[in-house]
Structures are given as structure tokens and as C-alpha cells.
C-alpha positions as CSV (number, residue, x, y, z in Angstrom):
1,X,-35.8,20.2,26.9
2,X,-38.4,20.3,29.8
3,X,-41.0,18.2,27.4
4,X,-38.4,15.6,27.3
5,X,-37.6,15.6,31.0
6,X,-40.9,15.5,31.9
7,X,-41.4,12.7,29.8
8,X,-39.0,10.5,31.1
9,X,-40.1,10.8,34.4
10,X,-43.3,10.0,33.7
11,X,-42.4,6.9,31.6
12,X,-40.2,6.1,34.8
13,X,-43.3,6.4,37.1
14,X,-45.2,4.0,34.8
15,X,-42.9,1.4,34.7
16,X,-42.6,1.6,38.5
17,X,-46.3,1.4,38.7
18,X,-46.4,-0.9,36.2
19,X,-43.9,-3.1,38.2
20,X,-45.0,-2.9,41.9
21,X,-48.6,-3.9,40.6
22,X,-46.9,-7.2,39.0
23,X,-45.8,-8.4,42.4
24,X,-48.8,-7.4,44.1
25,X,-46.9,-4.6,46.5
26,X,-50.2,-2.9,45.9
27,X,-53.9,-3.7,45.0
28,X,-54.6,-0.9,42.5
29,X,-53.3,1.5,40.4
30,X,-54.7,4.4,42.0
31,X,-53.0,4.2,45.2
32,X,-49.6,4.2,43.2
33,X,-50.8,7.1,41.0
34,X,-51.0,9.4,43.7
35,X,-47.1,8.7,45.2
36,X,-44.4,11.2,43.6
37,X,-41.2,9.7,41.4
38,X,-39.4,9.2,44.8
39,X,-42.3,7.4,47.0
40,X,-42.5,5.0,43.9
41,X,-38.1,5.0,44.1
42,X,-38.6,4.0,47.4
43,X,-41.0,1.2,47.5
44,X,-39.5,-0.3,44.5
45,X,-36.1,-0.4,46.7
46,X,-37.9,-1.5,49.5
47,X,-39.5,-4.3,47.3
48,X,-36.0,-5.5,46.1
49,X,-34.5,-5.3,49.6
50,X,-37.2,-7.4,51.3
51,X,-36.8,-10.0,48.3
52,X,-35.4,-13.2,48.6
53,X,-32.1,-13.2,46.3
54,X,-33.2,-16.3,44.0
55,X,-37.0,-14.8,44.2
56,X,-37.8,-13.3,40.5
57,X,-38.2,-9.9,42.5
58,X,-34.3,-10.3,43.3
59,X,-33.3,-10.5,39.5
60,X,-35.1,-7.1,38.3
61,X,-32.3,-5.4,36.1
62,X,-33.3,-1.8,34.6
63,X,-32.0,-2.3,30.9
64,X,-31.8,0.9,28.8
């Protein structure tokens, strides 16, 4: 069970990394490797916030 957890929430940081590079929120990877699960929550919220509705940052949909 705790390999599993820790999994996700890894595969969760990457995409969030993966995601905040796209839009340019940040110039390098290493700067987002060293935030926590919740830093990386946080910017992405802060990202989609400070979007413009009809932006392609305002139509991000988690799909599972």
C-alpha cells in the first residue's frame, strides 16, 4: 500500500512539473523539483486563477 501511494504522488508531482513548465510558470525543472506536492498544488492553482477564462491555461481538466 505505501509503494502505491508513494507512487501516485510522485506521478502527481510530474505531471505538475510537467505542466507548469508547458506554460512557462518556470524556466527549469529544477526549481520545481525541489517544491513539495503542495507548493506544486499551489502554483498550479495560482496558475489557473491568474488565467484568462478563454486562455488554454483556463481549460486544463484533470481526466482520470
Amino acid at each position: 500500500m505505501e509503494n502505491i501511494l508513494r507512487k501516485a504522488v510522485e506521478q502527481r508531482r510530474k505531471t505538475l512539473i510537467n505542466i507548469l513548465l508547458n506554460f512557462k510558470i518556470y524556466d527549469n525543472e529544477e526549481q520545481l523539483l525541489n517544491l513539495s506536492l503542495t507548493e506544486l498544488e499551489n502554483e498550479f492553482k495560482r496558475l489557473k486563477l491568474n488565467s484568462h477564462p478563454h486562455s488554454d491555461t483556463g481549460s486544463i481538466n484533470w481526466k482520470n
